[in-house]
C-alpha positions, 0 to 999 in steps of 0.5 A: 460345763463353763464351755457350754455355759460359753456355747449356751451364751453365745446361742442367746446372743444369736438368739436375741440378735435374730429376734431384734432382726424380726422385730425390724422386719415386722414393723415396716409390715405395720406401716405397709398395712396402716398405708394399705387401709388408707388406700382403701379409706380413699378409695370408699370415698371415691364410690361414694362421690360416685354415688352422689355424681349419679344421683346428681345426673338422675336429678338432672334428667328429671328436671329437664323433663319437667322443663321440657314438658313445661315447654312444650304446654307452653309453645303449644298455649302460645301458638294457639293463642296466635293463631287465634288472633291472627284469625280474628284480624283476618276475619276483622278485617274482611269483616269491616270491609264489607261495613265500609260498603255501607258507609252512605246508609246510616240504618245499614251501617249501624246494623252491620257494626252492631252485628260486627260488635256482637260477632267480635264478643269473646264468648263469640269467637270459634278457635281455628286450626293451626296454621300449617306453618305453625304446626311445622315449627311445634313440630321441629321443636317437639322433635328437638326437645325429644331427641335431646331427651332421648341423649340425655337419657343414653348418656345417663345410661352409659355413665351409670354403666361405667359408674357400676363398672367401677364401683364393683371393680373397686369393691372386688379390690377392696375384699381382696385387699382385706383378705390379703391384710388379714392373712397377713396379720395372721402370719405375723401373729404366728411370727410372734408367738413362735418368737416367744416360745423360741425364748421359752425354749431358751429359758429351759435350755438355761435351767435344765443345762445343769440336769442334761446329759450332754448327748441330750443338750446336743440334739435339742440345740440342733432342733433349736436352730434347725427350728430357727432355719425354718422360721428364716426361711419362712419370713423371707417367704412372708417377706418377698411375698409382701413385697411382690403383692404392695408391687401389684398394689402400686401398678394397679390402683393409680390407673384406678384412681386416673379412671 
């Protein structure tokens, strides 16, 4: 009896040691999964600034829009008003020319500068066409201002297209990250439990050594360790598998983070 209270001893020494062993294995887990969610705090705040530098663009394109539309009212009410003129003096000065005619008849004069005043009031004034001249110029301007339209509307498309890509590809990581955590703490969840009932295990060992038979305290301690065996074997797994998945973590996000 003394010997197997030594055996039964010695058992819980291995017991507790292996239980502190998890305890140390679980905690660095933690740390992985707290540094994990902070990645993804990171990387939500990457797609949003992503959002927010698309609504910038849009806003961009539609000012310049206004400001090339704005132009173009503007050039066209200019040229006009130009040409206007440039007609009027020529008309002028045809015009006064033929007054200059009359320069030794004072009645004549005087009705040729009387008509000249009535012709020349504004409300008598006929708009002409465009110059040819001018209408070349509008149109090298009109050309101009669409074309830059036309790239600023294919940049915003090809950056809203790359945005999109990104923004899925970090959502698609997120979910995965998520679910790999979850499993994760799950597993660990079930570590724990399975540690607890271990120790009630040992528990009962203690208080039904005295009641046993010993050729029944021998196979429920070989089911013990063999049980312990398993558990080791299954952390290791847990823990290689871990390490394998914060290896592909760490290779993948920074060329995400660099794009």
């Amino acid at each position: 009896m003394k010997k197997q209270n030594q055996d039964l001893e010695k058992f819980k020494f291995v017991l507790d040691y292996k239980i502190r062993e998890l305890k140390l294995q679980i905690d660095p887990k933690n740390d992985q999964i707290a540094a994990m969610k902070k990645q993804i705090q990171a990387m939500d705040a990457d797609l949003e600034d992503y959002h927010r530098k698309n609504k910038l663009l849009q806003v961009n394109i539609e000012q310049l829009a206004t400001k090339q539309r704005h132009l173009q009212e503007e050039i066209v009410s200019q040229r006009k008003k130009m040409t206007d003129c440039q007609t009027i003096i020529k008309r002028l000065k045809t015009d006064l020319q033929e007054c200059v005619n009359f320069i030794q008849e004072p009645k004549q004069l005087r009705e040729s500068i009387t008509n000249l005043y009535k012709k020349y009031v504004p409300n008598g004034i006929k708009k002409q066409e465009l110059d040819p001249d001018i209408q070349r110029e509008y149109n090298r301007q009109r050309d101009y201002l669409e074309k830059s339209v036309e790239s600023l509307k294919r940049k915003l498309l090809k950056d809203s297209e790359v945005h999109r890509q990104d923004n899925t590809r970090v959502l698609q990581e997120n979910v995965a990250l998520i679910r790999e955590i979850n499993e994760l703490q799950a597993q660990i969840d079930a570590l724990k439990r399975e540690r607890q009932q271990q120790r009630l295990n040992v528990s009962k060992m203690k208080t039904k050594k005295t009641s046993v038979p010993p050729r029944q305290r021998q196979p429920d301690l070989s089911a013990s360790l063999s049980e312990i065996d398993a558990n080791r074997t299954h952390i290791e797994d847990l823990r290689r598998r871990i390490d394998e998945q914060m290896v592909l973590r760490q290779t993948g996000f920074p060329k995400q983070q660099l794009g």
